[in-house]
mmJSON file of the N, C-alpha and C atoms, coordinates in Angstrom:
{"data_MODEL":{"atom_site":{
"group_PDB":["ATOM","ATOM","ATOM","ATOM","ATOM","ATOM","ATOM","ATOM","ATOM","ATOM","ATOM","ATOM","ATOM","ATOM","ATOM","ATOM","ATOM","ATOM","ATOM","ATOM","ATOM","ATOM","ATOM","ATOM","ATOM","ATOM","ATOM","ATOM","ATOM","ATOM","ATOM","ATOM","ATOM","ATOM","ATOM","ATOM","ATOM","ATOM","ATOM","ATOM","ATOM","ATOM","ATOM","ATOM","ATOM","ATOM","ATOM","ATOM","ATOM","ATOM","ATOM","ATOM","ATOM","ATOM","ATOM","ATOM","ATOM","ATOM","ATOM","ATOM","ATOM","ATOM","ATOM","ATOM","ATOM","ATOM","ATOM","ATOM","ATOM","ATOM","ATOM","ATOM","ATOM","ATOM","ATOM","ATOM","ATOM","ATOM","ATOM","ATOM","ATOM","ATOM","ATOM","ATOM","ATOM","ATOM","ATOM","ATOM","ATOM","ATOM","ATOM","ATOM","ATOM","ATOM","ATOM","ATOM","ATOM","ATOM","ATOM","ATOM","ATOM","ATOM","ATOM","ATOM","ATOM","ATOM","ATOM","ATOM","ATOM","ATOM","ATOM","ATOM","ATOM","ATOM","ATOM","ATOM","ATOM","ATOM","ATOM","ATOM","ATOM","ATOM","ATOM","ATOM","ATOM","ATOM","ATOM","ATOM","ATOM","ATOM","ATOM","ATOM","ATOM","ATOM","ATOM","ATOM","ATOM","ATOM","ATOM","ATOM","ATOM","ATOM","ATOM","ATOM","ATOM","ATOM","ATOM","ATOM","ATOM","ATOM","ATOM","ATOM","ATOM","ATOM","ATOM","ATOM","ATOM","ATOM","ATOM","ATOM","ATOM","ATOM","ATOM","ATOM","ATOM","ATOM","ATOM","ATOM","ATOM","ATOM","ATOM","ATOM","ATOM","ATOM","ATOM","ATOM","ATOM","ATOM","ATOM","ATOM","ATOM","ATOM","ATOM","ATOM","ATOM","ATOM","ATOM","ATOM","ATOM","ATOM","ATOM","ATOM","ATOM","ATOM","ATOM","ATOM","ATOM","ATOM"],
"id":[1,2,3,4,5,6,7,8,9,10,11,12,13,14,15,16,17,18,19,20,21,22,23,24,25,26,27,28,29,30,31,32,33,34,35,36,37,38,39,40,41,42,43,44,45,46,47,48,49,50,51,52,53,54,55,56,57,58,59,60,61,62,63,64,65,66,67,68,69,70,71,72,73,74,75,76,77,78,79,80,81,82,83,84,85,86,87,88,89,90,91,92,93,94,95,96,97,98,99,100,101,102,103,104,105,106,107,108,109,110,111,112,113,114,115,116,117,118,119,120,121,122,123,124,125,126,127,128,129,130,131,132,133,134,135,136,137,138,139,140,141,142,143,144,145,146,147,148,149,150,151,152,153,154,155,156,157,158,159,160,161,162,163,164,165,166,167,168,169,170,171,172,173,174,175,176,177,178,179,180,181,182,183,184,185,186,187,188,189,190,191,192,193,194,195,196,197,198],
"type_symbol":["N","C","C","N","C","C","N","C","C","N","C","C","N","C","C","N","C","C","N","C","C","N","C","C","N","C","C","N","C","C","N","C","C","N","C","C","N","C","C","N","C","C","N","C","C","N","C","C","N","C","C","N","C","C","N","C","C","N","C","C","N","C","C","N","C","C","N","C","C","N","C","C","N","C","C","N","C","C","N","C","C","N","C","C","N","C","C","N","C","C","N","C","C","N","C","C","N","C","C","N","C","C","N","C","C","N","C","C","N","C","C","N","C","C","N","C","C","N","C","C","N","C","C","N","C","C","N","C","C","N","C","C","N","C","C","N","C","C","N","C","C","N","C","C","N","C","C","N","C","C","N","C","C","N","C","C","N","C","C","N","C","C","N","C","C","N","C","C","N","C","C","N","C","C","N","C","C","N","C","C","N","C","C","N","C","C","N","C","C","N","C","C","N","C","C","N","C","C"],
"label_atom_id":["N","CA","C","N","CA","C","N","CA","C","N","CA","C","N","CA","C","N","CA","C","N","CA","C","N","CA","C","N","CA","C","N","CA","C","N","CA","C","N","CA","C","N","CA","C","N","CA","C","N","CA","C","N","CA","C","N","CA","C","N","CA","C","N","CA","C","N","CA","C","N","CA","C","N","CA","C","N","CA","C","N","CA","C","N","CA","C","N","CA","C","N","CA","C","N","CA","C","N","CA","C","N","CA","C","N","CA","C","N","CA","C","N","CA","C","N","CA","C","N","CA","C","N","CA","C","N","CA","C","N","CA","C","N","CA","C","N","CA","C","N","CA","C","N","CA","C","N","CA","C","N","CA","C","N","CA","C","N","CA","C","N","CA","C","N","CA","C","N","CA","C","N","CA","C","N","CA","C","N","CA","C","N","CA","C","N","CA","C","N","CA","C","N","CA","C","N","CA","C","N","CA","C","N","CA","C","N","CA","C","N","CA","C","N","CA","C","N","CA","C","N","CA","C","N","CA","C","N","CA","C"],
"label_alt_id":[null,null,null,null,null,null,null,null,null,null,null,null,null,null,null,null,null,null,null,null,null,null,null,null,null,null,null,null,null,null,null,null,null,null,null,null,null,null,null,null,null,null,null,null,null,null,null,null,null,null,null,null,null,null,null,null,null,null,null,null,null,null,null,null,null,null,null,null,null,null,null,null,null,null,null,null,null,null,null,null,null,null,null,null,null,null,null,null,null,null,null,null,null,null,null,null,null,null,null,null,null,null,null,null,null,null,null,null,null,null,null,null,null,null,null,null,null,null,null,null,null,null,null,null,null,null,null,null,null,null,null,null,null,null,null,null,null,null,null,null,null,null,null,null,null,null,null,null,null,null,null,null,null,null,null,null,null,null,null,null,null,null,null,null,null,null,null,null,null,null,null,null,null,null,null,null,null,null,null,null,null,null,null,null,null,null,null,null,null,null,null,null,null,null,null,null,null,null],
"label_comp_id":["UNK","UNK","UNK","UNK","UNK","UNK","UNK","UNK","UNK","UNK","UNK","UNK","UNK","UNK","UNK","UNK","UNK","UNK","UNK","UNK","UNK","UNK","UNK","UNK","UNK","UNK","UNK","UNK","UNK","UNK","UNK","UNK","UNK","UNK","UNK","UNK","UNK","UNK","UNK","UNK","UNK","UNK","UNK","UNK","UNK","UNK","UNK","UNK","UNK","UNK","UNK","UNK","UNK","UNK","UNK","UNK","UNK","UNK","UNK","UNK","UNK","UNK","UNK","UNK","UNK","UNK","UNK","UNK","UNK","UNK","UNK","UNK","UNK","UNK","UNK","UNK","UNK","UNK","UNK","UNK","UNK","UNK","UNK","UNK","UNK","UNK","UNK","UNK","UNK","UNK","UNK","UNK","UNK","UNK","UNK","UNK","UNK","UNK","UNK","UNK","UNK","UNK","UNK","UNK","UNK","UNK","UNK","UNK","UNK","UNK","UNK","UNK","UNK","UNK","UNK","UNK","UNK","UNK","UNK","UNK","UNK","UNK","UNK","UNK","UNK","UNK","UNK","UNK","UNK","UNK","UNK","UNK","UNK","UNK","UNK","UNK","UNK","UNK","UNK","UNK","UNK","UNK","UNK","UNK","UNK","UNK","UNK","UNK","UNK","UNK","UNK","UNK","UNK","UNK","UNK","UNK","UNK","UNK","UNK","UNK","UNK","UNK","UNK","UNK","UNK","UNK","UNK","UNK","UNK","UNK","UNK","UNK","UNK","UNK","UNK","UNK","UNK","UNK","UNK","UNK","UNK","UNK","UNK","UNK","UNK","UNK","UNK","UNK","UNK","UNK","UNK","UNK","UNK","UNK","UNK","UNK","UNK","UNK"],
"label_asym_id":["A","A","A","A","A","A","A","A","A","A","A","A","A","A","A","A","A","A","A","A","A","A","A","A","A","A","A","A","A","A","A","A","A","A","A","A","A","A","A","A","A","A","A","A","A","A","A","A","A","A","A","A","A","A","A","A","A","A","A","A","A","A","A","A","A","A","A","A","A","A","A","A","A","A","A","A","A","A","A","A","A","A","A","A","A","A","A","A","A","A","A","A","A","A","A","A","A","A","A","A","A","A","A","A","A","A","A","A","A","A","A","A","A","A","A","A","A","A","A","A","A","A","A","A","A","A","A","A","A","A","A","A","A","A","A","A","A","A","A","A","A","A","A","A","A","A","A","A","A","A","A","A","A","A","A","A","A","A","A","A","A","A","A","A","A","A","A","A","A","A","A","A","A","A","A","A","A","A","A","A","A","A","A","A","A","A","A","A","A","A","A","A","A","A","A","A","A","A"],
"label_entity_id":["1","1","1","1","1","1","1","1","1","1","1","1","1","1","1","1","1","1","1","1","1","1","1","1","1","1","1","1","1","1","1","1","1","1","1","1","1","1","1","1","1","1","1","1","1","1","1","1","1","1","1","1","1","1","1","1","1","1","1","1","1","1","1","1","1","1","1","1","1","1","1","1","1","1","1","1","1","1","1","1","1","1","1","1","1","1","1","1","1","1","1","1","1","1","1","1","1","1","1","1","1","1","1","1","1","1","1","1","1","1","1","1","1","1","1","1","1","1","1","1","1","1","1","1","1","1","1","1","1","1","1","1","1","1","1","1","1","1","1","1","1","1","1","1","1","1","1","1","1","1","1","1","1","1","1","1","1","1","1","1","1","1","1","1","1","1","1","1","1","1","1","1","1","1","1","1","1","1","1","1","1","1","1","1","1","1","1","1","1","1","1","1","1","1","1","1","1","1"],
"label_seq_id":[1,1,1,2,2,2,3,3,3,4,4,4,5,5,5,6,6,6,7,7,7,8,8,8,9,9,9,10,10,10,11,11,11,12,12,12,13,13,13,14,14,14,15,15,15,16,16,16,17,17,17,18,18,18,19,19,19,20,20,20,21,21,21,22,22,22,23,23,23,24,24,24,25,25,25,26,26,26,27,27,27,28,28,28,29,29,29,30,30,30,31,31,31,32,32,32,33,33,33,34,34,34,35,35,35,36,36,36,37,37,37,38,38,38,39,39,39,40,40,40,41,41,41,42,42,42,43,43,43,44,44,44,45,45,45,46,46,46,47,47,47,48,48,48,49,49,49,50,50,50,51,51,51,52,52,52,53,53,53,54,54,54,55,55,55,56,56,56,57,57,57,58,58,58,59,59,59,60,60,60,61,61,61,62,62,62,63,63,63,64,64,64,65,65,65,66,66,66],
"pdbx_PDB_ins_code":[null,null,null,null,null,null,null,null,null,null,null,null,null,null,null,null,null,null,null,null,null,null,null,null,null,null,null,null,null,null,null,null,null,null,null,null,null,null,null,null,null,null,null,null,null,null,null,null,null,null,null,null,null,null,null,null,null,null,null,null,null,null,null,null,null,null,null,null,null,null,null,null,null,null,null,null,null,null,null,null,null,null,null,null,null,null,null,null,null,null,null,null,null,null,null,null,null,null,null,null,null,null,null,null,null,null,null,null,null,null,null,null,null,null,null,null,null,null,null,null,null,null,null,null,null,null,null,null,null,null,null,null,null,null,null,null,null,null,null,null,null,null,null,null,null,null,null,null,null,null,null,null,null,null,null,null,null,null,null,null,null,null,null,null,null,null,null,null,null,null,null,null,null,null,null,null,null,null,null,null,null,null,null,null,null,null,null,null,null,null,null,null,null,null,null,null,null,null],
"Cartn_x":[0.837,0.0,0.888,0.634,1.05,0.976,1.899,1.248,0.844,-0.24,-0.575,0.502,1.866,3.066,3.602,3.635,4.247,3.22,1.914,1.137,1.455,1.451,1.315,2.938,3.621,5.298,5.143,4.295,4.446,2.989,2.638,1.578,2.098,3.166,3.561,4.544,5.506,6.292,5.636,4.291,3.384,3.107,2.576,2.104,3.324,4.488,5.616,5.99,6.215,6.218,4.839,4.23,2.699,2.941,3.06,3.316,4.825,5.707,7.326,6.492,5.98,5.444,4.321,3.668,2.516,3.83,4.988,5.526,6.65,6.691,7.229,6.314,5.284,4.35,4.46,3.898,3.533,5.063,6.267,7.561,7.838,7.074,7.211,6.325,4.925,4.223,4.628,4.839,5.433,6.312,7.243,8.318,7.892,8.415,8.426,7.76,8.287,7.668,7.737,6.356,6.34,6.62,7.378,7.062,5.944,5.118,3.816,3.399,4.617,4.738,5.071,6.056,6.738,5.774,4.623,3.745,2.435,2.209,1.466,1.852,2.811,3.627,3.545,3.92,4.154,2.277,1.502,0.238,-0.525,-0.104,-0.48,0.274,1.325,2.15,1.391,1.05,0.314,-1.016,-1.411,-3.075,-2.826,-1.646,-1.337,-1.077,-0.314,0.187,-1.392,-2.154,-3.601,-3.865,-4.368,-4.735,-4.132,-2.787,-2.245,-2.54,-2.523,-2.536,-4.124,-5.148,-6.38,-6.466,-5.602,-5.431,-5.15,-4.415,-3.601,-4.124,-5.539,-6.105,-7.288,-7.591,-8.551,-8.057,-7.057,-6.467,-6.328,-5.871,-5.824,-7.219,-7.993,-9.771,-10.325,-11.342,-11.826,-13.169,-13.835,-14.759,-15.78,-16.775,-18.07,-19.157,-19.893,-20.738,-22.581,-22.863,-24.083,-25.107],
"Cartn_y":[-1.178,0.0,1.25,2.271,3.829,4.394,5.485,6.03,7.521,8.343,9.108,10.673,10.338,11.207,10.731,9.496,9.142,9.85,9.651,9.814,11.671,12.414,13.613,14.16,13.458,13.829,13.304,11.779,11.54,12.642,13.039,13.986,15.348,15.723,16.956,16.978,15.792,15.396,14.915,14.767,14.695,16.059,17.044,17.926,18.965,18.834,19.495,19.058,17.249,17.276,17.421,17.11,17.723,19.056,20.289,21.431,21.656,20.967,20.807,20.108,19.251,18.349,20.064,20.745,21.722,22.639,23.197,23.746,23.424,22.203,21.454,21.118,21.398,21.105,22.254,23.547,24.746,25.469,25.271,25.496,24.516,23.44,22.498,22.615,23.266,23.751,25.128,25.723,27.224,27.3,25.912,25.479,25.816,26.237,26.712,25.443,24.2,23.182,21.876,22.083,21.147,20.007,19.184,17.796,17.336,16.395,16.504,14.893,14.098,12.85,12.952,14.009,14.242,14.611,15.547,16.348,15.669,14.663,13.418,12.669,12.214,11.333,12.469,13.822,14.377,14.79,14.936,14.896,13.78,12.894,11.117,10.898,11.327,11.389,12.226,13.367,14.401,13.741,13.084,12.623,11.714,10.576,9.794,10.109,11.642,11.695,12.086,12.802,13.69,12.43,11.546,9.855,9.973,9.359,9.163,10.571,11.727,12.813,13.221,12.297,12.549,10.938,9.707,8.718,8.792,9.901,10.273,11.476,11.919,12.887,11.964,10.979,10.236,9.491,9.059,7.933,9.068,10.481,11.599,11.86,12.024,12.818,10.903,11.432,10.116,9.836,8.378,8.49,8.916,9.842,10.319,9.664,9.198,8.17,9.747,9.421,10.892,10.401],
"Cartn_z":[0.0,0.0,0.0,-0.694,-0.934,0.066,0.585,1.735,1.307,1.956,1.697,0.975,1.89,1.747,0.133,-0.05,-1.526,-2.421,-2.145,-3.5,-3.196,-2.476,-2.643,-3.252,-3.043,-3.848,-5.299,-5.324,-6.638,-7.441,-6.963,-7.792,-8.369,-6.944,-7.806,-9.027,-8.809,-9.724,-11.284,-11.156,-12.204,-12.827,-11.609,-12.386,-12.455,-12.647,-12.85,-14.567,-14.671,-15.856,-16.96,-16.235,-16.897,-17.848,-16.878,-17.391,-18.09,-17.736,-18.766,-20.678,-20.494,-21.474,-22.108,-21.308,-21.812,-22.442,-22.42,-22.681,-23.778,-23.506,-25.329,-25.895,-25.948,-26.981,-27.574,-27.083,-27.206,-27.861,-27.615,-28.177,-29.852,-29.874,-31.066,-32.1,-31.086,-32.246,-33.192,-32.502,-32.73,-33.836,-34.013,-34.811,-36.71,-37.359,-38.701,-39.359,-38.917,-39.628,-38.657,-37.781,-36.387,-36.805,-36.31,-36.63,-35.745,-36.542,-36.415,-35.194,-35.65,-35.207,-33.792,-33.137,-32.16,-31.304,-31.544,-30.81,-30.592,-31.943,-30.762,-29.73,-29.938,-28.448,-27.926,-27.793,-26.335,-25.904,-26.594,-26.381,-25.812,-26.449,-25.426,-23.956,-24.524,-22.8,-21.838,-22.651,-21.321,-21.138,-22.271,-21.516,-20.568,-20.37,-20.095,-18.022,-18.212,-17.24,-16.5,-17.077,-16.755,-15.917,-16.929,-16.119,-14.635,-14.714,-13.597,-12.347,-12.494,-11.703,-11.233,-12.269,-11.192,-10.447,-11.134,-9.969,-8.556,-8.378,-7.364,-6.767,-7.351,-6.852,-5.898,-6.703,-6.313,-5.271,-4.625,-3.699,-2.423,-2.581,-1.484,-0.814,-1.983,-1.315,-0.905,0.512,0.741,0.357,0.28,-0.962,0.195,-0.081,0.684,0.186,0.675,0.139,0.64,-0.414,-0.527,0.253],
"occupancy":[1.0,1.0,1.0,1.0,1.0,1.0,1.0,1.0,1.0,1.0,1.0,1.0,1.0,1.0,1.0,1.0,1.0,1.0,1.0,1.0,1.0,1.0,1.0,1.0,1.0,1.0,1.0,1.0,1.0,1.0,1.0,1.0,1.0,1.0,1.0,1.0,1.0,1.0,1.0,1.0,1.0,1.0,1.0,1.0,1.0,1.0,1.0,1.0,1.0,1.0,1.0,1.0,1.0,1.0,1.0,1.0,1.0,1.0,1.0,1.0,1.0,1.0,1.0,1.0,1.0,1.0,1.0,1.0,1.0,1.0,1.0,1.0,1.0,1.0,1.0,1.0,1.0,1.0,1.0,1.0,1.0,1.0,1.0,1.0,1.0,1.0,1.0,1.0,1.0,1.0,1.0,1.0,1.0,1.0,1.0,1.0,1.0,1.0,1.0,1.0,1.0,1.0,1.0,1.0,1.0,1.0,1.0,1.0,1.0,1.0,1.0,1.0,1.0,1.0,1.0,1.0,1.0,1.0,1.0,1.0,1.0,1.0,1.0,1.0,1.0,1.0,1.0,1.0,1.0,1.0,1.0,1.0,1.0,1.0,1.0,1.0,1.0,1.0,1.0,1.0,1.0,1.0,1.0,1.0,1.0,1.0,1.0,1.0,1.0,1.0,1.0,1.0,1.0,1.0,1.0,1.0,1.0,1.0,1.0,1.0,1.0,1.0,1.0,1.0,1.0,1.0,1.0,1.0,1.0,1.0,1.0,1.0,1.0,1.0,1.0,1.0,1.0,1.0,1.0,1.0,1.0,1.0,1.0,1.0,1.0,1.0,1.0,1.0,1.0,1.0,1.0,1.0,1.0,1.0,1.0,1.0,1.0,1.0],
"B_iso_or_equiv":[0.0,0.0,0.0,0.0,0.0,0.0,0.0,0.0,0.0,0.0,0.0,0.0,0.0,0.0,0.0,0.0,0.0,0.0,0.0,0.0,0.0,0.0,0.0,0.0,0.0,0.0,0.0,0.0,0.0,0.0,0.0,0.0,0.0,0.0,0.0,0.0,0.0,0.0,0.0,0.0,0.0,0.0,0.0,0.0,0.0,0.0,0.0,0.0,0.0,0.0,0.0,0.0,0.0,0.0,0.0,0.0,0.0,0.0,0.0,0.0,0.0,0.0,0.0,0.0,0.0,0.0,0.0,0.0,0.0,0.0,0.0,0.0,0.0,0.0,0.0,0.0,0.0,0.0,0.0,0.0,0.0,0.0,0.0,0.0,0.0,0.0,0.0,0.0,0.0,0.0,0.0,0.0,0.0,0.0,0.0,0.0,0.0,0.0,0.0,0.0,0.0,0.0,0.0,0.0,0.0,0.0,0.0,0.0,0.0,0.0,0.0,0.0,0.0,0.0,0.0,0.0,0.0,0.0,0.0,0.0,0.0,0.0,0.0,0.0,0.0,0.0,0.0,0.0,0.0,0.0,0.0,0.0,0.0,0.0,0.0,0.0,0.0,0.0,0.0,0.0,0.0,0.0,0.0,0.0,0.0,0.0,0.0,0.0,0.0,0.0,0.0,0.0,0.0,0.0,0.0,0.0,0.0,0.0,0.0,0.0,0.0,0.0,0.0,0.0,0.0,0.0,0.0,0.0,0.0,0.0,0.0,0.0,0.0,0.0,0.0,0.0,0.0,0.0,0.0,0.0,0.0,0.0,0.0,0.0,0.0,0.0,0.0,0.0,0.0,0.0,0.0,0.0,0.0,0.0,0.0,0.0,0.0,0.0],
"pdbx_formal_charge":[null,null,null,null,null,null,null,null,null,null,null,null,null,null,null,null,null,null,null,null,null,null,null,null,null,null,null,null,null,null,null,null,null,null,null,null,null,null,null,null,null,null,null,null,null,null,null,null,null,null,null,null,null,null,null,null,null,null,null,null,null,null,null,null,null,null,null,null,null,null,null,null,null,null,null,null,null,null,null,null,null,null,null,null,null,null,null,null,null,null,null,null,null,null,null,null,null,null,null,null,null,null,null,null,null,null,null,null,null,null,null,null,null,null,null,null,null,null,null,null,null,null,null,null,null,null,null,null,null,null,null,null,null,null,null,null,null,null,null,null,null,null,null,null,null,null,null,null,null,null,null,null,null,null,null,null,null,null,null,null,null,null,null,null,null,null,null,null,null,null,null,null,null,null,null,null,null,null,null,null,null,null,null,null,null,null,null,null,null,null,null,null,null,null,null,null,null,null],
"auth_seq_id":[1,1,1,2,2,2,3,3,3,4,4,4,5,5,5,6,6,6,7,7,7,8,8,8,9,9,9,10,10,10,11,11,11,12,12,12,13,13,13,14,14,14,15,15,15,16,16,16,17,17,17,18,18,18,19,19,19,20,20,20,21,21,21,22,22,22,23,23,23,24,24,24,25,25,25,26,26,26,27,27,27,28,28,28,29,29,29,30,30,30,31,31,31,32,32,32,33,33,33,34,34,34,35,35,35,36,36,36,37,37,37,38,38,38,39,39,39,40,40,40,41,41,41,42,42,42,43,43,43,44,44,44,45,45,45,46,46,46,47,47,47,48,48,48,49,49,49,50,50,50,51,51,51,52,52,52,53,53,53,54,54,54,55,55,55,56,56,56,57,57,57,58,58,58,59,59,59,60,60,60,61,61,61,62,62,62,63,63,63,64,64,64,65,65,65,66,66,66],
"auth_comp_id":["UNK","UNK","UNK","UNK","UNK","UNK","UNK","UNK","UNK","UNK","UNK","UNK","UNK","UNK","UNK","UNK","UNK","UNK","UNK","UNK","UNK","UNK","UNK","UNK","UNK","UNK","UNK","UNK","UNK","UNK","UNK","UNK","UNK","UNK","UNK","UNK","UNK","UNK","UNK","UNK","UNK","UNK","UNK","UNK","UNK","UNK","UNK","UNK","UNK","UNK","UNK","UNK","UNK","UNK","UNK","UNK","UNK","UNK","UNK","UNK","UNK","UNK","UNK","UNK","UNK","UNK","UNK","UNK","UNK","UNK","UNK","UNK","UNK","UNK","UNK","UNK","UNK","UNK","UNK","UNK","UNK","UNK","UNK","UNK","UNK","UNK","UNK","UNK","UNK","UNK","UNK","UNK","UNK","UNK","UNK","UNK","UNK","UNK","UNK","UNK","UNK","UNK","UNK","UNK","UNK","UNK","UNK","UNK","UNK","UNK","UNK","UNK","UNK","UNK","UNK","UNK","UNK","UNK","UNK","UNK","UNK","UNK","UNK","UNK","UNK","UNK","UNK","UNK","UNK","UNK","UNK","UNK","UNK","UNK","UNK","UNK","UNK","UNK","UNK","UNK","UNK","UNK","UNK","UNK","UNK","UNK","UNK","UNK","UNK","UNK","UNK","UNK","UNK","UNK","UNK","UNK","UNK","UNK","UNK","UNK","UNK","UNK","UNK","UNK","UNK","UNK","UNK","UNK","UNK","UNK","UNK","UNK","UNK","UNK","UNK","UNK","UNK","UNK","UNK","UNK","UNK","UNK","UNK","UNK","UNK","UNK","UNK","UNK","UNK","UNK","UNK","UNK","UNK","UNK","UNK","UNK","UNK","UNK"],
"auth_asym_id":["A","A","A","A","A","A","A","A","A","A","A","A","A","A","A","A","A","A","A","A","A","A","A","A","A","A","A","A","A","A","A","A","A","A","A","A","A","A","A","A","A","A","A","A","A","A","A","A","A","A","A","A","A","A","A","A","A","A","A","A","A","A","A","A","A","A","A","A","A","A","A","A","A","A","A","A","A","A","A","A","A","A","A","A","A","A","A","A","A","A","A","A","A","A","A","A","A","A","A","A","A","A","A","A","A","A","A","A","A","A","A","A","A","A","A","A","A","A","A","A","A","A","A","A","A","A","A","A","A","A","A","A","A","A","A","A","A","A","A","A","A","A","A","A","A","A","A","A","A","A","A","A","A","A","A","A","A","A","A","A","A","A","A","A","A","A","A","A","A","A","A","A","A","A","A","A","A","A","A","A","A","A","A","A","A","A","A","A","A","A","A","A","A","A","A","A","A","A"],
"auth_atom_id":["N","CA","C","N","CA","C","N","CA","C","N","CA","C","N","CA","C","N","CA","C","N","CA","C","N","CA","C","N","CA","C","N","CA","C","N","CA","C","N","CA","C","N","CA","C","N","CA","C","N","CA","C","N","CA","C","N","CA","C","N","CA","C","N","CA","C","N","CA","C","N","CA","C","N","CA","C","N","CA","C","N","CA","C","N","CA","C","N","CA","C","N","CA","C","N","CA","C","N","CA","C","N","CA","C","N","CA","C","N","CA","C","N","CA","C","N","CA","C","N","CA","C","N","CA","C","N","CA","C","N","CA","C","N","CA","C","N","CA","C","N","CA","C","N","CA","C","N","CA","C","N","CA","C","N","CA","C","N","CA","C","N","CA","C","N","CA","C","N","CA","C","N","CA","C","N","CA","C","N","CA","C","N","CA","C","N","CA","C","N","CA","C","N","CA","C","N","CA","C","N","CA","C","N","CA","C","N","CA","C","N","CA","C","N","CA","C","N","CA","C","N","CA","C","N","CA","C","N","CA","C"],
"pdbx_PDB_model_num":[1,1,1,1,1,1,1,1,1,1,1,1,1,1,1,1,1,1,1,1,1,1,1,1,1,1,1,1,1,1,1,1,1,1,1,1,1,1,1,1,1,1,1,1,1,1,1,1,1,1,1,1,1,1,1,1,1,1,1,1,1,1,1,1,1,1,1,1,1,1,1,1,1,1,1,1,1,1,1,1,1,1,1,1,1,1,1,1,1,1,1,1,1,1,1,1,1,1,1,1,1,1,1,1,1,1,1,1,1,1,1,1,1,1,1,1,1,1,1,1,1,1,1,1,1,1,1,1,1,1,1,1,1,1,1,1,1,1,1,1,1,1,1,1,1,1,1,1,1,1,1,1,1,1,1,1,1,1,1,1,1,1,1,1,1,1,1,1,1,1,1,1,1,1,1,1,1,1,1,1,1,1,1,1,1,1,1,1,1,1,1,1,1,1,1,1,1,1]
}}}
């Protein structure tokens, strides 16, 4: 089991490269002649990481039952 301290270090370390990944995209697009191949992988990576960073949003908040 995770402990509450890991998931909150491994989240920010998510949303650090999260926004590194938002900023090579946005620098590659910009590019005279983007490569087009490069900026899907870094676009799947960021959905990828999105995934993981509301996993880890979801394991912090506790479930409230309505």
């Amino acid at each position: 089991m995770v402990s509450p301290d890991e998931i909150t270090q491994r989240l920010e370390l998510l949303r650090i490269e999260h926004r590194d990944l938002d900023a090579a995209i946005i620098a590659l697009g910009t590019a005279a002649i983007p490569d087009q191949l490069q900026l899907a992988r870094l676009k799947k990576r960021k959905l990828r990481l999105r995934d993981e960073i509301a996993w880890c949003e979801d394991q912090l908040v506790p479930d409230i039952i309505a």
